[in-house]
C-alpha positions as CSV (number, residue, x, y, z in Angstrom):
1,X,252.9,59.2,190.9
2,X,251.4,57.7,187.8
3,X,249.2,60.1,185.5
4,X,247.4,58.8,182.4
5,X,247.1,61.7,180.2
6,X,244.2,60.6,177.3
7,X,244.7,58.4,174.5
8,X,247.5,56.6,176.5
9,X,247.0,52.9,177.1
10,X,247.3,51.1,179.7
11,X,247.0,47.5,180.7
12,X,244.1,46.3,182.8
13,X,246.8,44.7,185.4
14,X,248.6,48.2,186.2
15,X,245.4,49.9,186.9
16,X,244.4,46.6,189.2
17,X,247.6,47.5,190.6
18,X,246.9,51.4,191.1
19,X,243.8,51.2,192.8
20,X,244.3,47.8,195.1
21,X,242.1,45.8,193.1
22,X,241.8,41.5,192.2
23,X,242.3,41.1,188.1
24,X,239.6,38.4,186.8
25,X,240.4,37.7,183.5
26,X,243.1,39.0,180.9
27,X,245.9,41.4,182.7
28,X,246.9,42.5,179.8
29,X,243.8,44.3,178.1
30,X,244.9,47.2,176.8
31,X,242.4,50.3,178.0
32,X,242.3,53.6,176.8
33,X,240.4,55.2,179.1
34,X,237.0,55.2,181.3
35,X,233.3,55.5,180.1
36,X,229.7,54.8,181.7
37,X,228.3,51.2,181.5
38,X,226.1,52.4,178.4
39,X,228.5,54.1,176.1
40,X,231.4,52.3,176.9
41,X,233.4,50.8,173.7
42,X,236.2,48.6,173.5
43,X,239.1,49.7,175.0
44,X,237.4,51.2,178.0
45,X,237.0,50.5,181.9
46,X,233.7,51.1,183.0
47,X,232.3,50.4,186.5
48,X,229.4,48.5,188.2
49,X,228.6,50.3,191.8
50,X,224.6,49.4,192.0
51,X,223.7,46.0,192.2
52,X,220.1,46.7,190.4
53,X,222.0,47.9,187.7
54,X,223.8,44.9,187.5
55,X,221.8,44.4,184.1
56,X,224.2,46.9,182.4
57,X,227.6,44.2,182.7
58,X,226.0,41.9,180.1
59,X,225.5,44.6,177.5
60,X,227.8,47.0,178.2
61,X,230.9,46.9,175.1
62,X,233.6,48.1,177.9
63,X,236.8,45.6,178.1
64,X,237.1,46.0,181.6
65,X,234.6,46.4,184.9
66,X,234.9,47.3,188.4
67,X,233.1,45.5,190.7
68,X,232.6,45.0,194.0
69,X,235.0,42.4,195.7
70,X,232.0,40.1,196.5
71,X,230.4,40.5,193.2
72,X,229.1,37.0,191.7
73,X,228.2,37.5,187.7
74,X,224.2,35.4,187.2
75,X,225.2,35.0,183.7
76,X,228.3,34.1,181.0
77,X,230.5,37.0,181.2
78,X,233.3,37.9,178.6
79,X,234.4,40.8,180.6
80,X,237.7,41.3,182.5
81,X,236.6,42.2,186.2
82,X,238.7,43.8,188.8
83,X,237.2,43.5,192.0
84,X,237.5,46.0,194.9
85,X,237.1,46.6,198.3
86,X,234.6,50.2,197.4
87,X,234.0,50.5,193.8
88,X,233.3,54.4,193.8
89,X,236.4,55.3,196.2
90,X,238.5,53.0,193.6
91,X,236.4,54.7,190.5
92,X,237.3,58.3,192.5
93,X,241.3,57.3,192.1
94,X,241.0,55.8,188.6
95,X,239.2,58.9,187.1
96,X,242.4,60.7,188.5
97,X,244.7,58.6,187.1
98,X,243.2,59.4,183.7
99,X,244.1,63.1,183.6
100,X,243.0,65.4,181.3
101,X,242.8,69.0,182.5
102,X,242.9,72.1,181.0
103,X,246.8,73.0,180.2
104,X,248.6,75.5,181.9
105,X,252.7,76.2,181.4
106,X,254.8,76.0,184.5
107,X,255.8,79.4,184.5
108,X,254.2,82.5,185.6
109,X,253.2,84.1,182.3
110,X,255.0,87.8,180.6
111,X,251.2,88.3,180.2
112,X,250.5,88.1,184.4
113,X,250.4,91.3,186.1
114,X,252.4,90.3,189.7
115,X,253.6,92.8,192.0
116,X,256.9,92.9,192.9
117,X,256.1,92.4,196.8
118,X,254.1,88.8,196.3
119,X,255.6,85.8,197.5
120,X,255.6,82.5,195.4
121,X,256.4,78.8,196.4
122,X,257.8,77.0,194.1
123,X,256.4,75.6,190.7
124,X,254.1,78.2,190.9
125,X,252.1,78.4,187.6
126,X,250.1,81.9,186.8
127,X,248.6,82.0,183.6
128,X,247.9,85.1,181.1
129,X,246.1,88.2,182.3
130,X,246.0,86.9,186.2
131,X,246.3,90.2,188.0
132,X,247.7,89.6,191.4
133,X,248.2,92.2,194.3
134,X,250.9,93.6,196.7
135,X,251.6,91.2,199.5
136,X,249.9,88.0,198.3
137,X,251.5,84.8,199.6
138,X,251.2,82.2,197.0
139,X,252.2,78.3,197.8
140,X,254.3,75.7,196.9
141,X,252.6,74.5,193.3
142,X,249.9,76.4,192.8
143,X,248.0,76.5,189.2
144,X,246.3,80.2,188.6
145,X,244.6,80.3,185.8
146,X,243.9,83.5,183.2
147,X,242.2,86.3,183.9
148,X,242.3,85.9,187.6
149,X,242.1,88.5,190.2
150,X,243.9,87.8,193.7
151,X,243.4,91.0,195.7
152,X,246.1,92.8,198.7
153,X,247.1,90.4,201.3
154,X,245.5,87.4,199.9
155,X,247.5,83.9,201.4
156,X,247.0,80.8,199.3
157,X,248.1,77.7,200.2
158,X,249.9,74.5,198.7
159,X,248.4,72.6,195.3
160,X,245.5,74.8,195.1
161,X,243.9,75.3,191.6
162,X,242.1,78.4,190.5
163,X,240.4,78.2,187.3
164,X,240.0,80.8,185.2
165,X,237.9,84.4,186.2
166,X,238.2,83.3,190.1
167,X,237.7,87.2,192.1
168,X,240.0,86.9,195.5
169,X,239.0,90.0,197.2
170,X,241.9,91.4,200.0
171,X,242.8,89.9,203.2
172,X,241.0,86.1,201.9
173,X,242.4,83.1,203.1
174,X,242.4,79.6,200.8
175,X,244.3,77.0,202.7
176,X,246.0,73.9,200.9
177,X,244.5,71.2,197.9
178,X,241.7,73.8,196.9
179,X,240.2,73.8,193.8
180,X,238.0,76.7,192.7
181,X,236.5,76.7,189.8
182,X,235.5,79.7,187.0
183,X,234.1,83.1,188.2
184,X,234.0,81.9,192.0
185,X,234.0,85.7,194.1
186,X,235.1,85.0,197.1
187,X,235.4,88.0,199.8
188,X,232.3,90.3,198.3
189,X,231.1,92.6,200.4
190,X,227.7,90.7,202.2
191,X,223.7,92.4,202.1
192,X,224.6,94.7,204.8
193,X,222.6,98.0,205.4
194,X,220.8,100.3,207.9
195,X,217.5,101.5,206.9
196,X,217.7,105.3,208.1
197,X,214.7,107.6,209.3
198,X,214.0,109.2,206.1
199,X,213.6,105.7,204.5
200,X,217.2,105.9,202.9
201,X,219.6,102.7,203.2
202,X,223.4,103.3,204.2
203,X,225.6,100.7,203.8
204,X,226.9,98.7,206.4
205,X,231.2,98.6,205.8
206,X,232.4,95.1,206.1
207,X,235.7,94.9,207.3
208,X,236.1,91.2,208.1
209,X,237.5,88.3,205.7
210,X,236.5,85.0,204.2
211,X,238.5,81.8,205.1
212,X,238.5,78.6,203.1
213,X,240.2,75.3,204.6
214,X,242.3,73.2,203.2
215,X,241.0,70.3,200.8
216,X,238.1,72.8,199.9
217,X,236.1,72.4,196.5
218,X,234.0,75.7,195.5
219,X,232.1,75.4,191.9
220,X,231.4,77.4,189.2
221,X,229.9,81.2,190.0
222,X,229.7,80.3,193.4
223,X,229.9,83.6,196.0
224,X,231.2,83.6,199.4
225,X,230.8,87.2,201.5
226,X,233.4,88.4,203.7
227,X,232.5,88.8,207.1
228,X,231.1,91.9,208.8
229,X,233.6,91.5,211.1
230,X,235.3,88.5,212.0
231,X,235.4,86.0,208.9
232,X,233.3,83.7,207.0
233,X,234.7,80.3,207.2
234,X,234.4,77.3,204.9
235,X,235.5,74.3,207.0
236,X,238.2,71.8,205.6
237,X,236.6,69.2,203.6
238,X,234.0,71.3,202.4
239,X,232.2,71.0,198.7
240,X,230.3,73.5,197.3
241,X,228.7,72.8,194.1
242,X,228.0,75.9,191.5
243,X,225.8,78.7,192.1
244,X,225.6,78.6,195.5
245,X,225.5,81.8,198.2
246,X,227.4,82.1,200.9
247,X,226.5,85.4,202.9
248,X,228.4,87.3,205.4
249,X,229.7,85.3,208.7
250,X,228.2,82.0,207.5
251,X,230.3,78.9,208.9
252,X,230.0,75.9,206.9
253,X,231.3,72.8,208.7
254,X,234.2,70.5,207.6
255,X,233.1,67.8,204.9
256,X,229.5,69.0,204.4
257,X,228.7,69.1,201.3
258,X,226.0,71.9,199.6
259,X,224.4,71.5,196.3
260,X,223.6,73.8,193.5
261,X,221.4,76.8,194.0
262,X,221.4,77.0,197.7
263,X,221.3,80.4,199.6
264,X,222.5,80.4,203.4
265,X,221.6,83.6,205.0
266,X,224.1,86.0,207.3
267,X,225.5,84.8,210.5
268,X,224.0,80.9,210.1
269,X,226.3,78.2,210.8
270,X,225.8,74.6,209.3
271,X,227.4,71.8,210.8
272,X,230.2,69.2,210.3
273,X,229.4,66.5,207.8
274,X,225.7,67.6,206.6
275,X,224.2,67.0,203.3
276,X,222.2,70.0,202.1
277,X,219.9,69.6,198.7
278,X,219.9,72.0,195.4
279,X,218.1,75.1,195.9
280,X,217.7,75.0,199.7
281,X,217.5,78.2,201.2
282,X,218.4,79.0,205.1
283,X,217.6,81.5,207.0
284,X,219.6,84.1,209.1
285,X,221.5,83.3,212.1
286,X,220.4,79.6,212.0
287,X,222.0,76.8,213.3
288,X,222.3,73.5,211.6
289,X,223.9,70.2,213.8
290,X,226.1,68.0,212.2
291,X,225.5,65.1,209.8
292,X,222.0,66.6,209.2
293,X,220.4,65.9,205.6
294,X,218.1,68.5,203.9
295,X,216.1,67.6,201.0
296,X,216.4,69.6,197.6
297,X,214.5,72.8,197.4
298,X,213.5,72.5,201.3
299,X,213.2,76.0,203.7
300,X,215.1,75.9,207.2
301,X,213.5,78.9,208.9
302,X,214.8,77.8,212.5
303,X,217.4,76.4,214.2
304,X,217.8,72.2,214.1
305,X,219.5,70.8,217.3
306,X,219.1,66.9,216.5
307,X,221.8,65.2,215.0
308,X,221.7,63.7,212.2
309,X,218.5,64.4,211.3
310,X,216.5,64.6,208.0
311,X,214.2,66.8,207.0
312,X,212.1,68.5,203.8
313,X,209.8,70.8,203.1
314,X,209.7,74.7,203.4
315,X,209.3,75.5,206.1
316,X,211.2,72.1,206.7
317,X,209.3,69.8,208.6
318,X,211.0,66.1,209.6
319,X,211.7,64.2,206.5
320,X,210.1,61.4,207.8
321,X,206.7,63.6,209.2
322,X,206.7,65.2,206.0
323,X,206.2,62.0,203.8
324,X,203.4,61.2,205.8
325,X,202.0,64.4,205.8
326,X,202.2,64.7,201.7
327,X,200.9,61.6,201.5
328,X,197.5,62.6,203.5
329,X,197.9,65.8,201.2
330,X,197.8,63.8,198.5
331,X,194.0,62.7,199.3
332,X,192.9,65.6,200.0
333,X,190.7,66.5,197.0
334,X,189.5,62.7,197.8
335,X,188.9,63.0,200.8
336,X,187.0,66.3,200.5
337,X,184.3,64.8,198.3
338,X,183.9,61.8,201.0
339,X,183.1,64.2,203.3
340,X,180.8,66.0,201.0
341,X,178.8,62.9,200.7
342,X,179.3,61.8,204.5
343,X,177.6,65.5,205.2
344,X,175.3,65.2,202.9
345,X,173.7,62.2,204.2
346,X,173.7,63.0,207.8
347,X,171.6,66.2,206.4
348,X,169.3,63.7,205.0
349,X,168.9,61.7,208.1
350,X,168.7,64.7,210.3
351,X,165.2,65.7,208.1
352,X,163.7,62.4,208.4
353,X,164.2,62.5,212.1
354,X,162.7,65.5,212.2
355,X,159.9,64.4,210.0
């Protein structure tokens, strides 16, 4: 497999090649590596995915564009094209071609603290200062980062990354082409307590575990309880974008993807293939169908049976029900004076009458 570490070139033909694409124009530009339409320079591949944007191709400085396989340009264009089948899938494998992540030696490091019991795979890489404990099962080429902690019994599997600061409590399960990024916790204890007679809250022990699927992405200081009992499961496919809480015995289903800030309460369980906003916040022991949208900062109070449905607001009304119903809000303060003067002039009519 072909890597293109930065400040290598490459010619505009091989990448065509790579990603499956048509070459327009000069094969052999030489390109250094990607940018955006608007700061692209010489040397660079940039990409066209909008149509209405389409403005960008005859300003942009880039050497060479992706563009859609049907794309037609309205004007002279001095640009070498490669035309493909879906620019952002091709853009997804270019951007991986041109690697250039953090470094990490191929060894487990003097500086790793690894118990003699823990089983690695092969090309296992641990960085400085990982601490990792008895009876951890680590897979075939495996990047852990410094300053990790992987708790007792922890099983990860095949060409998962940890980044640095990751907390694997005990007993977690992180199944194969993971990535999870800095300071992730995942297996804290969840919000679990008893509120006794005399006022005083005991704890609630959770002896359960979290399990994360393979081809799982889990951003920056995102936390992920362990179950009560039972586990917490993150569904194959899954991507979690920074910040985000998971609570105890949440299911989150395979390819749904969850945006920053978002807070899903104990024992809820969101379906395959959703699309949930930044900063939504679900309630307890609600669920969620699959391929359901939730707009940003929206409140889901209650369970939602349909679908593929949308929906926004808090409490979350229909998405299409609620832009209706915020564009009546809208008029409100209009409206109210309308009916000020409509009042006021049936008073007036009702005293001549009477007159």
């Amino acid at each position: 497999m072909l890597y293109v570490h930065l400040h290598m070139q490459i010619t505009a033909q091989l990448i065509a090649e790579l990603i499956g694409g048509e070459i327009v124009g000069n094969g052999e530009e030489v390109i250094s590596g990607p940018a955006t339409i608007e700061n692209a320079g010489p040397g660079h591949i940039t990409f066209l995915g909008n149509p209405k944007y389409e403005s960008f191709i005859y300003q942009t400085n880039a050497s060479v564009v992706l563009v859609d396989k049907n794309f037609v340009p309205k004007e002279p264009l001095d640009k070498v094209l490669i035309k493909v089948k879906d620019v952002y899938a091709a853009l997804s494998t270019l951007v991986a071609k041109f690697s250039n992540s953090m470094s990490i030696a191929p060894i487990v490091s003097s500086l790793a603290s690894v118990h003699p019991s823990v089983t690695l795979g092969e090309h296992v890489s641990i960085d400085d200062f990982s601490i990792i404990k008895p009876n951890v099962k680590i897979g075939n080429s495996v990047k852990i980062y410094g300053q990790v902690f992987i708790g007792d019994g922890v099983t990860i599997g095949n060409n998962t990354v940890i980044y640095p600061g990751v907390k694997i409590y005990h007993n977690c399960s992180i199944g194969d082409h993971c990535i999870i990024h800095s300071n992730v916790v995942i297996g804290s204890d969840g919000f679990g307590f008893v509120k006794t007679e005399n006022g005083v809250y005991n704890k609630i022990e959770h002896v359960g575990s979290v399990v994360v699927e393979d081809n799982v992405e889990i951003g920056a200081n995102t936390v992920i309880d362990r179950a009560v009992m039972a586990q917490t499961i993150i569904r194959k496919g899954a991507k979690l974008d920074n910040l985000i809480q998971i609570a105890h015995n949440v299911e989150i289903g395979q390819n749904t993807v969850i945006a920053a800030q978002t807070g899903i309460a104990g024992s809820s369980k969101i379906g395959d293939s959703c699309v949930v906003g930044g900063q939504v916040g679900v309630a307890g022991h609600v669920k969620i169908a699959d391929e359901v949208m939730i707009q940003a900062q929206s409140g889901i109070s209650s369970t939602i049976e349909k679908k593929g449905s949308k929906w926004y607001g808090s409490p979350a009304l229909d998405y299409t029900n609620y832009l209706k119903s915020y564009a009546y809000f809208k008029q409100l303060p209009e409206w109210a004076k309308q009916i000020k003067i409509l009042k006021d002039t049936l008073s007036s009519l009702n005293n001549k009458v009477d007159l």
